[in-house]
N, C-alpha and C positions, 0 to 999 in steps of 0.2 A: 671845146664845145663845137667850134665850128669844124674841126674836122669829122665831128660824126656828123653831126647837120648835115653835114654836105652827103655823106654816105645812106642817110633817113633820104633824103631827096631822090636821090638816085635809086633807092629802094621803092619809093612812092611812085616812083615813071615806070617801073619795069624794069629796070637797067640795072640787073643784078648782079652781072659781073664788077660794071664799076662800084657798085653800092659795095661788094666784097674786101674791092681792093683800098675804097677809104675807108673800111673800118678797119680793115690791116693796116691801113697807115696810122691810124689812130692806134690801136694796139702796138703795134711797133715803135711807135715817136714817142707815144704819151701813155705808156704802160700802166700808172699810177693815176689815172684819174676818170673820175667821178662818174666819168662815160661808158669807163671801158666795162661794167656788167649790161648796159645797153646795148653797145657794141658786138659784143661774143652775142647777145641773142638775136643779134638782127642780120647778122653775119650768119649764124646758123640757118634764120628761117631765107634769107637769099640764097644758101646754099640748097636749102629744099627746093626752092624755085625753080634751080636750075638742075635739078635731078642727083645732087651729090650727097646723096643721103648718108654716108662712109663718114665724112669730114663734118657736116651736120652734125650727124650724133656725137661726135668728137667736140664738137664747141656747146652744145646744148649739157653734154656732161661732165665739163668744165666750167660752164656758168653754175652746175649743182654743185660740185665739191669746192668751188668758189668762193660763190656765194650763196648759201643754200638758205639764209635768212630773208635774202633781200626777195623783192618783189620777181627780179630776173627769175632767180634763182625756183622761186613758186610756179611760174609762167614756162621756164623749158624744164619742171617736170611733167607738166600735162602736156607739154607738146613733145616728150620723147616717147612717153606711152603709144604715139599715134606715127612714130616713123617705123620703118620695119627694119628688121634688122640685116647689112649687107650679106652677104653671102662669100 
């Protein structure tokens, strides 16, 4: 838990790179837990932030064949309807 905390914090200041790279360490260390459908969509929406809309959709459509129950999984489909598609 506290490794997405920390990644949510970093998300909450702006600092969207590191917010990135703890929820990859969170996905990477602790693959299996409870975080990790938070994780991929908060990863996704800091990737928006920082214009990497390619890898974005890539995590927001993995949070859906995922978890397409959970609440994530409800949350990055309306927010893939609104990213555009790369080119």
């Amino acid at each position: 838990d506290a490794q997405y905390w920390l990644g949510d914090c970093y998300y909450n200041q702006k600092q969207h790179n590191q917010a990135i790279g703890a929820f990859e360490q969170l996905l990477i260390n602790y693959p299996k837990s409870n975080k990790t459908p938070a994780a991929l969509l908060r990863s996704a929406f800091a990737r928006l932030a920082v214009n990497d809309t390619k890898n974005a959709r890539l995590y927001l459509e993995r949070v859906i064949a995922e978890y397409p129950a959970a609440e994530e999984g409800s949350l990055a489909r309306m927010r893939l309807e609104t990213v555009p598609k790369s080119k």
